[in-house]
PDB file with one MODEL, atoms N, CA, C and O in Angstrom:
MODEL        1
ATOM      1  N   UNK A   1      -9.209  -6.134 -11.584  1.00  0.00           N
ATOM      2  CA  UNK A   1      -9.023  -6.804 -10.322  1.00  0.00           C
ATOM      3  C   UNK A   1      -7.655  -7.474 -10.266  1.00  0.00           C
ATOM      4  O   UNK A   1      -7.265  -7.680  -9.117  1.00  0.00           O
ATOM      5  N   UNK A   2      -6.734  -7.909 -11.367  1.00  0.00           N
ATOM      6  CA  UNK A   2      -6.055  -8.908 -11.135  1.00  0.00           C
ATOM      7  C   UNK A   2      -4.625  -7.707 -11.236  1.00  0.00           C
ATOM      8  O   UNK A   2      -3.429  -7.971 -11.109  1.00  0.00           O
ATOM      9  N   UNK A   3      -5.162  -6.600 -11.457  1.00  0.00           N
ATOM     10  CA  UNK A   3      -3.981  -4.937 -11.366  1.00  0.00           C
ATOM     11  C   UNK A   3      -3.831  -5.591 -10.221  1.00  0.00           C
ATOM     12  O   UNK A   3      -2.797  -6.240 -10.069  1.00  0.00           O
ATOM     13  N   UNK A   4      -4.872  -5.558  -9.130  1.00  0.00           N
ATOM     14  CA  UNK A   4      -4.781  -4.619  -7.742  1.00  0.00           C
ATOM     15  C   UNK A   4      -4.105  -5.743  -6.917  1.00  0.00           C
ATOM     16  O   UNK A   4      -3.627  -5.624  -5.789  1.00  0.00           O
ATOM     17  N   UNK A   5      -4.162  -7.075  -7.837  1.00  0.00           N
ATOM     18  CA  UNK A   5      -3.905  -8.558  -6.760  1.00  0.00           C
ATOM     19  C   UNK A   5      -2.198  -8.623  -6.878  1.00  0.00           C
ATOM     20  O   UNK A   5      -1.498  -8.897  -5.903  1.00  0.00           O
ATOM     21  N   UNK A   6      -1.565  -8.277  -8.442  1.00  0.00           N
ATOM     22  CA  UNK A   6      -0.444  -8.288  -8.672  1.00  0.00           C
ATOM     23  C   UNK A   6       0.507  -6.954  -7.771  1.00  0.00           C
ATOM     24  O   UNK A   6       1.676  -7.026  -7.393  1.00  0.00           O
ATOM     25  N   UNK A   7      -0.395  -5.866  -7.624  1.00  0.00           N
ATOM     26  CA  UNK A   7       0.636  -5.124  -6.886  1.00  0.00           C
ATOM     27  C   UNK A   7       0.605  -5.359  -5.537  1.00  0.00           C
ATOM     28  O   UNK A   7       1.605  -5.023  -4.902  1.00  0.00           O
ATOM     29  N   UNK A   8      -0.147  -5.768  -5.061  1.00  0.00           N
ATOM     30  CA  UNK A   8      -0.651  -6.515  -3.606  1.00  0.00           C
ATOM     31  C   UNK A   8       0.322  -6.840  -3.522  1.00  0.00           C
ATOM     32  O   UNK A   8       1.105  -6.265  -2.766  1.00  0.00           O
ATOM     33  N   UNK A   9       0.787  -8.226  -4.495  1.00  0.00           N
ATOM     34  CA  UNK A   9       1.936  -8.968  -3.883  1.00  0.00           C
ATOM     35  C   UNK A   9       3.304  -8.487  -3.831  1.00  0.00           C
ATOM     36  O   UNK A   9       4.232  -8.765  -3.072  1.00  0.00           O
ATOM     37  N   UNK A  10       3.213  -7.756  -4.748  1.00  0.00           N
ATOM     38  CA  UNK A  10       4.875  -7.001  -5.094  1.00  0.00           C
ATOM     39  C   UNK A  10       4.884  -5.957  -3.797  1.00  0.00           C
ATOM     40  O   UNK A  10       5.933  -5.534  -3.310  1.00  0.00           O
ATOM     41  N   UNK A  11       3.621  -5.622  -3.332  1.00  0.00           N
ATOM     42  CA  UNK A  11       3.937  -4.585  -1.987  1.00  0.00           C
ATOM     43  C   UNK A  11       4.243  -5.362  -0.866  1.00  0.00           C
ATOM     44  O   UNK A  11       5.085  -4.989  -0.049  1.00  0.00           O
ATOM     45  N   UNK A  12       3.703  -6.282  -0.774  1.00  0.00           N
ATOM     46  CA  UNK A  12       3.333  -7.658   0.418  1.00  0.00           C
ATOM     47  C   UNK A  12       5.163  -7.943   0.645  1.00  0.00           C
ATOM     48  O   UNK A  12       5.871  -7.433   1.513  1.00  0.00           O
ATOM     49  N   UNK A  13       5.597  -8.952  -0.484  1.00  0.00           N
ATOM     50  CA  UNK A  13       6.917  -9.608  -0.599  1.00  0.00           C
ATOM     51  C   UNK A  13       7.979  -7.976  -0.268  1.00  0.00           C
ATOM     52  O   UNK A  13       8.989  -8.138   0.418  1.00  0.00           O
ATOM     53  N   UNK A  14       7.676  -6.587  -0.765  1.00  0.00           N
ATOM     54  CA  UNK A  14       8.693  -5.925  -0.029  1.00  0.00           C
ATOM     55  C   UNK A  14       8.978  -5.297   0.786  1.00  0.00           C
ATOM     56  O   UNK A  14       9.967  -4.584   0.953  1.00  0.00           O
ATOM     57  N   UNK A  15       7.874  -5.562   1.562  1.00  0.00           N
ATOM     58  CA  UNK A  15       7.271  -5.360   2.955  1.00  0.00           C
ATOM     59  C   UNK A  15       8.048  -6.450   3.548  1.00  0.00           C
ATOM     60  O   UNK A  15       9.036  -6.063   4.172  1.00  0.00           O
ATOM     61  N   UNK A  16       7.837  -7.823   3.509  1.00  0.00           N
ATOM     62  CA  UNK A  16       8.373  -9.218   3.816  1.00  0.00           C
ATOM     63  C   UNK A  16       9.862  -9.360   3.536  1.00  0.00           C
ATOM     64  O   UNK A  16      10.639 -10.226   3.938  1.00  0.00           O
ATOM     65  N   UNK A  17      10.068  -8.347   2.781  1.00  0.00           N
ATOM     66  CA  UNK A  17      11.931  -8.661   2.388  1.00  0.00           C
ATOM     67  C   UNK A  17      13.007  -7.447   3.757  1.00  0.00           C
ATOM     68  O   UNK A  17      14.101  -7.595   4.301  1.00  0.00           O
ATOM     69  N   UNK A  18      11.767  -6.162   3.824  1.00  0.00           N
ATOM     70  CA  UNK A  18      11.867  -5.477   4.535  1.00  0.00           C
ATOM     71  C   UNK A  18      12.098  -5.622   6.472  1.00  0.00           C
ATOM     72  O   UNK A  18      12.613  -4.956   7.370  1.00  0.00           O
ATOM     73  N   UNK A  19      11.236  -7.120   6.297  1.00  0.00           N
ATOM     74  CA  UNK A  19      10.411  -7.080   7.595  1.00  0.00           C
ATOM     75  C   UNK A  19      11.844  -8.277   8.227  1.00  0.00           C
ATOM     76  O   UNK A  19      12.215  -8.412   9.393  1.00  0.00           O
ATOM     77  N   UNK A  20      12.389  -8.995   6.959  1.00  0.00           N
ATOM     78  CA  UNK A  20      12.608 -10.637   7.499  1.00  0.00           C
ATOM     79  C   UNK A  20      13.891 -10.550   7.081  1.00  0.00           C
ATOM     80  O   UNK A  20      14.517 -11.589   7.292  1.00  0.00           O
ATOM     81  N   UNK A  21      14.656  -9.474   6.440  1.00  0.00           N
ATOM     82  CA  UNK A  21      15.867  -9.340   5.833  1.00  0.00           C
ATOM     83  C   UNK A  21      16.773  -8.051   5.787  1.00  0.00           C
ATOM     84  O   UNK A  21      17.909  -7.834   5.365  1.00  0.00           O
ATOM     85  N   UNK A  22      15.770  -7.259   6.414  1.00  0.00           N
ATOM     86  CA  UNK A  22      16.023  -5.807   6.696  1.00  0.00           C
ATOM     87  C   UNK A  22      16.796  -4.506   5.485  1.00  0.00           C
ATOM     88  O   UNK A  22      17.392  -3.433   5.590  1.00  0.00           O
ATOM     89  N   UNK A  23      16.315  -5.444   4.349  1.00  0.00           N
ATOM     90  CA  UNK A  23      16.286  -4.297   2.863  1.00  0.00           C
ATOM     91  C   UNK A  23      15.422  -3.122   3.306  1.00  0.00           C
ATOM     92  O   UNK A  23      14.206  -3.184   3.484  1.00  0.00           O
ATOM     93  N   UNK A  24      16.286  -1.905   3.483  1.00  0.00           N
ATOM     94  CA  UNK A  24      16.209  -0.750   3.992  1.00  0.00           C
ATOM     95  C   UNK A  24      15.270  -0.291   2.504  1.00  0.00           C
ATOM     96  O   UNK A  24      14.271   0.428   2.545  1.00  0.00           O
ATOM     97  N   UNK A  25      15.957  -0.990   1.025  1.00  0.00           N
ATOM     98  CA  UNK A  25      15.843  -0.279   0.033  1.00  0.00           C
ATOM     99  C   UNK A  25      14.327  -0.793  -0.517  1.00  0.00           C
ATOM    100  O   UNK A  25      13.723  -0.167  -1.389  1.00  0.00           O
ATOM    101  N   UNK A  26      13.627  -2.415   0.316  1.00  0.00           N
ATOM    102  CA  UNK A  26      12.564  -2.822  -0.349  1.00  0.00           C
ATOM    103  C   UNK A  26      11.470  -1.520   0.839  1.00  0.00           C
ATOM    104  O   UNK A  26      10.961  -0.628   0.160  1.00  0.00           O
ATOM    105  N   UNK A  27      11.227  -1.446   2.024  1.00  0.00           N
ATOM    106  CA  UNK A  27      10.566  -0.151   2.293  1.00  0.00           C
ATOM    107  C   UNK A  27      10.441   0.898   1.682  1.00  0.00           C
ATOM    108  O   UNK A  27       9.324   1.410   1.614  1.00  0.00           O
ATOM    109  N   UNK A  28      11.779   1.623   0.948  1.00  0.00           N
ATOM    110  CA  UNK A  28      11.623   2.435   0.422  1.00  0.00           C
ATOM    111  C   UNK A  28      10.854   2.477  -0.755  1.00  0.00           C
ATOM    112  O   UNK A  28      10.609   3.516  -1.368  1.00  0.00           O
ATOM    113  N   UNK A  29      10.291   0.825  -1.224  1.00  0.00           N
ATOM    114  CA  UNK A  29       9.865   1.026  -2.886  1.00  0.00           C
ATOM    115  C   UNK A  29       8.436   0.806  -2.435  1.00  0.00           C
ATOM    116  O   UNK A  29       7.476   1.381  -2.949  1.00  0.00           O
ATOM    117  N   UNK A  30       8.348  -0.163  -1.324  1.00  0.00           N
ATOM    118  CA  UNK A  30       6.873  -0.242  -0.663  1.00  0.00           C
ATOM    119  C   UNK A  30       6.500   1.395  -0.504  1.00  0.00           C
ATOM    120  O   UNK A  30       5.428   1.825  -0.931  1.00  0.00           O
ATOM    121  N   UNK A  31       7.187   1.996  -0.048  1.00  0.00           N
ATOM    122  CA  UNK A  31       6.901   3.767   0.167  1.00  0.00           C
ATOM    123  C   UNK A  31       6.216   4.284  -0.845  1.00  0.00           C
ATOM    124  O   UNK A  31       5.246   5.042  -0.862  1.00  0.00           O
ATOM    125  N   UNK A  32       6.750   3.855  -1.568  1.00  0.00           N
ATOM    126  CA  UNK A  32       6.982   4.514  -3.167  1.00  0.00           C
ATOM    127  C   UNK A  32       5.801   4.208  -3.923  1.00  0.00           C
ATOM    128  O   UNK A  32       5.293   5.076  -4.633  1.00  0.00           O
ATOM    129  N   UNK A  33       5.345   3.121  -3.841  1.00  0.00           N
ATOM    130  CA  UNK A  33       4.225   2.505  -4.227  1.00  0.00           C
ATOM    131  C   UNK A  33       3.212   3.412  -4.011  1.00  0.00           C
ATOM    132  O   UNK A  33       2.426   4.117  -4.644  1.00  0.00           O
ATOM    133  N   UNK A  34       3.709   2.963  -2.194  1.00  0.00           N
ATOM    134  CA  UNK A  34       1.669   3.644  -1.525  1.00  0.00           C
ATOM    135  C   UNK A  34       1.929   5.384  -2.138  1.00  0.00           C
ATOM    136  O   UNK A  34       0.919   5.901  -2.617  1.00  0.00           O
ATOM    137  N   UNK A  35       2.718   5.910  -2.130  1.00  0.00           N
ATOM    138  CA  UNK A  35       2.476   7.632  -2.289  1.00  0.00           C
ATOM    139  C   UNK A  35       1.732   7.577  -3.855  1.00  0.00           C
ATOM    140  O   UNK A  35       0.640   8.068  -4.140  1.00  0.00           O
ATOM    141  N   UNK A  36       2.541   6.926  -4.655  1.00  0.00           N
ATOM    142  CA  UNK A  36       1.827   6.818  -5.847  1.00  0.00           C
ATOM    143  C   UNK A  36       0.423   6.135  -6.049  1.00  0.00           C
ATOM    144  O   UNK A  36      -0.111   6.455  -7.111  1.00  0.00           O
ATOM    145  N   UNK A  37      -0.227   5.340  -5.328  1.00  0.00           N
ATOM    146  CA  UNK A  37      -1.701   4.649  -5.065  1.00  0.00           C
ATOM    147  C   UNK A  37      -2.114   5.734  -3.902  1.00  0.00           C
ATOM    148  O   UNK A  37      -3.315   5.608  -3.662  1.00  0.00           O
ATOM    149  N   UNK A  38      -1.475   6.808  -3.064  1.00  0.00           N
ATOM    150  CA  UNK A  38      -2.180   7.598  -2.683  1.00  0.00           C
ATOM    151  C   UNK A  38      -2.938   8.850  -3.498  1.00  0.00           C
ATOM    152  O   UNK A  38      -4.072   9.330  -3.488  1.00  0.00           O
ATOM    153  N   UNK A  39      -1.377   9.179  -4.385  1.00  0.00           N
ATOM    154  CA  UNK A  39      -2.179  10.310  -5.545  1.00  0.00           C
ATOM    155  C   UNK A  39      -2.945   9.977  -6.590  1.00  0.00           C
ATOM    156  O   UNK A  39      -3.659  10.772  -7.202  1.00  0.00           O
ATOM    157  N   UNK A  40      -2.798   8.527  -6.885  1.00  0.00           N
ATOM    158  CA  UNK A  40      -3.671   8.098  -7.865  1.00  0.00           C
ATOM    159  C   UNK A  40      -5.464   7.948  -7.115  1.00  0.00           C
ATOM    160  O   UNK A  40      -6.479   8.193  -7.767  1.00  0.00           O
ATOM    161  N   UNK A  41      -5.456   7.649  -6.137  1.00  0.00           N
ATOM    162  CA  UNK A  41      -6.799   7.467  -5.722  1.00  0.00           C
ATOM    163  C   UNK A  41      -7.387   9.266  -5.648  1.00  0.00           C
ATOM    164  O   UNK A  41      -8.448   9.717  -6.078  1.00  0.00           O
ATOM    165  N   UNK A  42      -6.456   9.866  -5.069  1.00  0.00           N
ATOM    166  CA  UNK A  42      -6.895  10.971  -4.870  1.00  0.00           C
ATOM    167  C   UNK A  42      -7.539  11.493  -6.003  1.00  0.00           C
ATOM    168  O   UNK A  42      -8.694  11.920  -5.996  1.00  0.00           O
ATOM    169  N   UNK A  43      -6.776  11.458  -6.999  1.00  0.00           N
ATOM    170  CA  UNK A  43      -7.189  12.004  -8.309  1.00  0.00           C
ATOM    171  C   UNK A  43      -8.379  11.262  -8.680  1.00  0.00           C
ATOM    172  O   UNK A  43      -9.304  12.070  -8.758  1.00  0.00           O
ATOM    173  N   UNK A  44      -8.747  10.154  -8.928  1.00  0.00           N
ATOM    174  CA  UNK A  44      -9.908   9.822  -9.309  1.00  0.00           C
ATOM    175  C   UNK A  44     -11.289   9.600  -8.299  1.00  0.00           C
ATOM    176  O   UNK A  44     -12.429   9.216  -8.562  1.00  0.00           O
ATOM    177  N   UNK A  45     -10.573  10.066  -6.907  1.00  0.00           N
ATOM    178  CA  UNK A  45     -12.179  10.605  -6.127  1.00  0.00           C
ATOM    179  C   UNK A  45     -12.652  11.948  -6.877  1.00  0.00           C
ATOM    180  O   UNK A  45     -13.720  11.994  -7.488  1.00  0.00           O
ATOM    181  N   UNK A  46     -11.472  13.397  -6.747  1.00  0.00           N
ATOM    182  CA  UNK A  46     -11.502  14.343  -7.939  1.00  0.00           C
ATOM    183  C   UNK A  46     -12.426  14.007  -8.993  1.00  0.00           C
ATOM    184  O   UNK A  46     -13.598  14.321  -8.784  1.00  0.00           O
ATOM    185  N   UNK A  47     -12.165  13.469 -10.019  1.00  0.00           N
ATOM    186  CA  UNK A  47     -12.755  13.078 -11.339  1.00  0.00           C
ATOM    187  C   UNK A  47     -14.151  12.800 -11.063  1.00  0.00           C
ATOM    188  O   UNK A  47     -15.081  13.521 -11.422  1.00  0.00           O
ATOM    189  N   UNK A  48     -14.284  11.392 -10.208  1.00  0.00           N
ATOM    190  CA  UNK A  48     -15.580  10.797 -10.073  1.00  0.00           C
ATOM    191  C   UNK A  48     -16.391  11.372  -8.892  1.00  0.00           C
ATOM    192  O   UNK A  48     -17.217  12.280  -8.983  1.00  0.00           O
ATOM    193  N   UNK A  49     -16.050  10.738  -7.815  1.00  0.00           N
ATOM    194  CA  UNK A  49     -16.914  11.244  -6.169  1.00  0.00           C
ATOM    195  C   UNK A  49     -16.230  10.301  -5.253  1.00  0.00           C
ATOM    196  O   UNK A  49     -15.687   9.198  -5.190  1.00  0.00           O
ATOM    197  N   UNK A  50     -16.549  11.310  -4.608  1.00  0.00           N
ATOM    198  CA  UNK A  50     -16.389   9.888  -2.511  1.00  0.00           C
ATOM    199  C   UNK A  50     -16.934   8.862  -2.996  1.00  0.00           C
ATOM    200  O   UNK A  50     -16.314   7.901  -3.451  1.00  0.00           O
ATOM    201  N   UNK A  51     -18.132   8.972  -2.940  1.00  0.00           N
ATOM    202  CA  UNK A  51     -19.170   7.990  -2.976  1.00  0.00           C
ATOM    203  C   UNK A  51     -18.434   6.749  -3.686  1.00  0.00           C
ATOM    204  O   UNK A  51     -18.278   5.682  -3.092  1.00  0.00           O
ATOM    205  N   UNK A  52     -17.936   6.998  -5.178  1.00  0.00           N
ATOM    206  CA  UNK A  52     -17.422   5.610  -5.854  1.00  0.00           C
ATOM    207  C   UNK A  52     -16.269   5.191  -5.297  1.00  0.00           C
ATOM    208  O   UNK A  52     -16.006   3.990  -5.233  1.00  0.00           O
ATOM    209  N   UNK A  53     -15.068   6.581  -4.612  1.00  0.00           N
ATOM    210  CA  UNK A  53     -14.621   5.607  -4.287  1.00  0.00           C
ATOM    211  C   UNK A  53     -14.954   4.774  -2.912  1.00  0.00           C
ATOM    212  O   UNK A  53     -14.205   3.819  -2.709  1.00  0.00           O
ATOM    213  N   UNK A  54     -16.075   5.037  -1.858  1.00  0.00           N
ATOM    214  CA  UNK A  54     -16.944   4.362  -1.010  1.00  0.00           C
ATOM    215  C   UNK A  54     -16.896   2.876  -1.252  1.00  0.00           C
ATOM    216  O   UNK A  54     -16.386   1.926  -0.659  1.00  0.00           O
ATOM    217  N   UNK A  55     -17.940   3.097  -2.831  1.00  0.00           N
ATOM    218  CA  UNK A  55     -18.243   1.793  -3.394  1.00  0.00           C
ATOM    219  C   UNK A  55     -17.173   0.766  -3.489  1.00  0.00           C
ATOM    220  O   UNK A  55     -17.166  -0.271  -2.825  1.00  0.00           O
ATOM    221  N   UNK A  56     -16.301   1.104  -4.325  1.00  0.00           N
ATOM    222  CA  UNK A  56     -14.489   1.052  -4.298  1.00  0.00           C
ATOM    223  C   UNK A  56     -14.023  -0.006  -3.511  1.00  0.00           C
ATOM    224  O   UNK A  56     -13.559  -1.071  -3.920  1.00  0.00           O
ATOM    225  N   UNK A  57     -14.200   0.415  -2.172  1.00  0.00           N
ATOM    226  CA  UNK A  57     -13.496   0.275  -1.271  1.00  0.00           C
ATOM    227  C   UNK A  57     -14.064  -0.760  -0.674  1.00  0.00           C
ATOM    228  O   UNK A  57     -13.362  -1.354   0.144  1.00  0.00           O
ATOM    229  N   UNK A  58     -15.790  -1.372  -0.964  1.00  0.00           N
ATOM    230  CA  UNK A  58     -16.542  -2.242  -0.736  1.00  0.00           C
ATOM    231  C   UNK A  58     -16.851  -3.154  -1.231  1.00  0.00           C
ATOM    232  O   UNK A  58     -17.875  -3.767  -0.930  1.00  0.00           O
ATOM    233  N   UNK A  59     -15.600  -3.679  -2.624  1.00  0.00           N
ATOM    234  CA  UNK A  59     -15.720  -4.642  -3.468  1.00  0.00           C
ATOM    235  C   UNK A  59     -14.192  -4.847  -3.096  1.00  0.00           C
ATOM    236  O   UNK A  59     -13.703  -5.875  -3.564  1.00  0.00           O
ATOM    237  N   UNK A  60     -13.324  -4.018  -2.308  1.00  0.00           N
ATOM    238  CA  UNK A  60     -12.014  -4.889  -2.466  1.00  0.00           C
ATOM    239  C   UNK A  60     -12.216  -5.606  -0.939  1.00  0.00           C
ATOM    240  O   UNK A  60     -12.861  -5.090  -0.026  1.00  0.00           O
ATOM    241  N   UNK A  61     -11.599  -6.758  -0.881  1.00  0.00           N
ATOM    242  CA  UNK A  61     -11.598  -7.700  -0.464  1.00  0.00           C
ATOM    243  C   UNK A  61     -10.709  -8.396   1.213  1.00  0.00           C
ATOM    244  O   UNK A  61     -10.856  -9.299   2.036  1.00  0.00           O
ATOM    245  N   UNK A  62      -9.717  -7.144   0.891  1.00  0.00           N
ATOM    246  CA  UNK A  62      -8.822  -7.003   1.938  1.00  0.00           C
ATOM    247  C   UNK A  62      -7.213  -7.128   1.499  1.00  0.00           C
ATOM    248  O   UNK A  62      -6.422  -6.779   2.375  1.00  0.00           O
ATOM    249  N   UNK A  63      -6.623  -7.606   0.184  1.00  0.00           N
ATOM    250  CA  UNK A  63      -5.454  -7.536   0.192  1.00  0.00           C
ATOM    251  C   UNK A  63      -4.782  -6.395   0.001  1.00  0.00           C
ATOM    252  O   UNK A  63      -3.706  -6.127   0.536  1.00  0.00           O
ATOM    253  N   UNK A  64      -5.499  -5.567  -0.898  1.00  0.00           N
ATOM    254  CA  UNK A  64      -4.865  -4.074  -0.671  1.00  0.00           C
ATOM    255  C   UNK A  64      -4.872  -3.235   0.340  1.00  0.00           C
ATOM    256  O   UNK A  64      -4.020  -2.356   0.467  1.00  0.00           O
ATOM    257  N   UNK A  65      -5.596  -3.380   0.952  1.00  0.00           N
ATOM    258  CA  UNK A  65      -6.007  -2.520   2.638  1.00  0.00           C
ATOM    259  C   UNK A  65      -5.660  -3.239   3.207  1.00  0.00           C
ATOM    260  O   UNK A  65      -5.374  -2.601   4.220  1.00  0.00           O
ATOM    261  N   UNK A  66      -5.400  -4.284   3.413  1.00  0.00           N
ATOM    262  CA  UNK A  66      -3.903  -5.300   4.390  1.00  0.00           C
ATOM    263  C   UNK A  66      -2.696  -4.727   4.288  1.00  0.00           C
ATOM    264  O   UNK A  66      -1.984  -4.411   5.241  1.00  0.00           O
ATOM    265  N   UNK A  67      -2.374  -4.541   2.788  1.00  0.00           N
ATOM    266  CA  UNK A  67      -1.172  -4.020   2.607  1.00  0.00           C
ATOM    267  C   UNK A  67      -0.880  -2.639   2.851  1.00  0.00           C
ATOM    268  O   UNK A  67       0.242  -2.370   3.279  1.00  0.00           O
ATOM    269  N   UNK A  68      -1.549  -1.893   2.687  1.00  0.00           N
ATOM    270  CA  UNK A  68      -1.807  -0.551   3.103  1.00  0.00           C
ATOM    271  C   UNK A  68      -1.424  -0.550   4.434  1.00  0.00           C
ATOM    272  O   UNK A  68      -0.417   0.063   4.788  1.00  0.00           O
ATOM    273  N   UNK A  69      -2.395  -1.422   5.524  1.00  0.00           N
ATOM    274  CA  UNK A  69      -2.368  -1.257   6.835  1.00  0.00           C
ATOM    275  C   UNK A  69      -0.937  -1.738   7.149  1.00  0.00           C
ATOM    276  O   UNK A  69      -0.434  -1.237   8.155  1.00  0.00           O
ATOM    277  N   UNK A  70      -0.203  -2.623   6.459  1.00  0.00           N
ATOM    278  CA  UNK A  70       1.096  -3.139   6.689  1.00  0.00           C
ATOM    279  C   UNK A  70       2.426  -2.136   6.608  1.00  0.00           C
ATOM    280  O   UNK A  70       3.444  -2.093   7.299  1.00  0.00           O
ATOM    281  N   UNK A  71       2.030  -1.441   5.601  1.00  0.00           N
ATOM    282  CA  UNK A  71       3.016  -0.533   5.250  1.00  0.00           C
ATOM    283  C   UNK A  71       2.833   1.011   6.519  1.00  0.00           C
ATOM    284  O   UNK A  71       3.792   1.397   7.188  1.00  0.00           O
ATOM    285  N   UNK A  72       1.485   1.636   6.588  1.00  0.00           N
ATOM    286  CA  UNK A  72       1.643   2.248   7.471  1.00  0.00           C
ATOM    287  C   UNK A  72       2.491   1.942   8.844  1.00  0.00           C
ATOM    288  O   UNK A  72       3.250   2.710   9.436  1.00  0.00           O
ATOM    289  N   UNK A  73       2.038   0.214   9.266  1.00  0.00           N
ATOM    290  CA  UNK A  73       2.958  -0.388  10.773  1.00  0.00           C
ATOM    291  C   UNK A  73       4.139  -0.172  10.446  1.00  0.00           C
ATOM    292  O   UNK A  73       4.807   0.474  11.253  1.00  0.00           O
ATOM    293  N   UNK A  74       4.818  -0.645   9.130  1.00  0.00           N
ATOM    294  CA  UNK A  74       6.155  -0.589   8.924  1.00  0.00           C
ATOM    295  C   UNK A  74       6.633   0.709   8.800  1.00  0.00           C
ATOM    296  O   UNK A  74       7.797   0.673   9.199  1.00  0.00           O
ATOM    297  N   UNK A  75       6.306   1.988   8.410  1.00  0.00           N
ATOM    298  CA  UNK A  75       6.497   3.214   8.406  1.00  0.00           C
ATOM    299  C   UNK A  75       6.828   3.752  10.005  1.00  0.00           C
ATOM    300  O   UNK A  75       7.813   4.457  10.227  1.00  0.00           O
ATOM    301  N   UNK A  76       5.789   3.290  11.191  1.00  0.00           N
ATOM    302  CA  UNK A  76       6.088   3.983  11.928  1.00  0.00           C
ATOM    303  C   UNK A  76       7.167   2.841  12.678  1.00  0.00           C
ATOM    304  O   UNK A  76       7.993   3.373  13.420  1.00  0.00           O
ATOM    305  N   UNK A  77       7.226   1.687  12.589  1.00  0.00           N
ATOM    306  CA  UNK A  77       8.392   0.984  13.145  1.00  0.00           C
ATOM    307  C   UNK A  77       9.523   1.497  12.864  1.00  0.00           C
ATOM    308  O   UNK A  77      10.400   1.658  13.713  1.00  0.00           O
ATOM    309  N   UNK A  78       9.681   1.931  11.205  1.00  0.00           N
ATOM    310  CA  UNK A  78      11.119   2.342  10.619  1.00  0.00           C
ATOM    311  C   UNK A  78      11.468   3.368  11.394  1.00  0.00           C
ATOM    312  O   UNK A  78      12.579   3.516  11.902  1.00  0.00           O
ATOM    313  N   UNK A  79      10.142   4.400  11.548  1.00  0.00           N
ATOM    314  CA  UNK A  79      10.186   5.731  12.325  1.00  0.00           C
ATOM    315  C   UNK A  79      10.883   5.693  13.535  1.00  0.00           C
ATOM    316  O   UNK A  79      11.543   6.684  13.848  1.00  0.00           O
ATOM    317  N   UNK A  80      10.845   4.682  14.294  1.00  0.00           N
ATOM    318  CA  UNK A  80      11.104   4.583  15.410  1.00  0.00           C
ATOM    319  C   UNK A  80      12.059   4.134  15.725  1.00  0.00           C
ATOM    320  O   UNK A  80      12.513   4.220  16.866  1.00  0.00           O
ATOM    321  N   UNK A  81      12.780   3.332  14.434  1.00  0.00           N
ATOM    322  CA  UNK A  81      14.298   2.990  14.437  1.00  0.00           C
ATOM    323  C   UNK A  81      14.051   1.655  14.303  1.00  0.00           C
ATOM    324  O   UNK A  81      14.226   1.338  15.480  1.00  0.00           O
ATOM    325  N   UNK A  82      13.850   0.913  13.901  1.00  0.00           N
ATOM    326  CA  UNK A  82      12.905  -0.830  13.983  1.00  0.00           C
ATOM    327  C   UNK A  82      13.906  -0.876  12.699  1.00  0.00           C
ATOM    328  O   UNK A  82      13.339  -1.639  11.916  1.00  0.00           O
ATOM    329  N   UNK A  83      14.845  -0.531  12.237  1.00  0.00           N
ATOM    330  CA  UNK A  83      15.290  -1.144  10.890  1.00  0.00           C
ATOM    331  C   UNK A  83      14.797  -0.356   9.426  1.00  0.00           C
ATOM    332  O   UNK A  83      15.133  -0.816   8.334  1.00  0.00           O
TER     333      UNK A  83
ENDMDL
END
């Protein structure tokens, strides 16, 4: 649990450095992050099932799926020219 709280914040703050200071280069590592927590989840639905990661997804709490949801907004803002 305290993995998922520490990268939370390191995604959070370069999202926030991104958002409030316009480091082109902290988005890019927030990017970087989620693709890598995208293939990593992928792979261990693979291994295990939906289902756990279901379960998964029903013990976290909201800071990682905050951040998630943050980074997608910031993706399509960048998309759109937002910095």
């Amino acid at each position: 649990m305290y993995v998922h709280t520490t990268v939370q914040k390191i995604m959070a703050g370069l999202l926030d450095q991104w958002r409030w200071a316009g480091d082109k280069r902290a988005l890019a590592m927030a990017r970087a992050m989620g693709a890598y927590f995208q293939r990593r989840v992928h792979t261990l639905v693979g291994v295990k099932s939906r289902e756990w990661h279901i379960d998964s997804l029903n013990m976290e709490y909201g800071g990682m799926n905050d951040v998630f949801y943050s980074l997608c907004a910031a993706h399509r803002l960048a998309s759109e020219g937002w910095g």
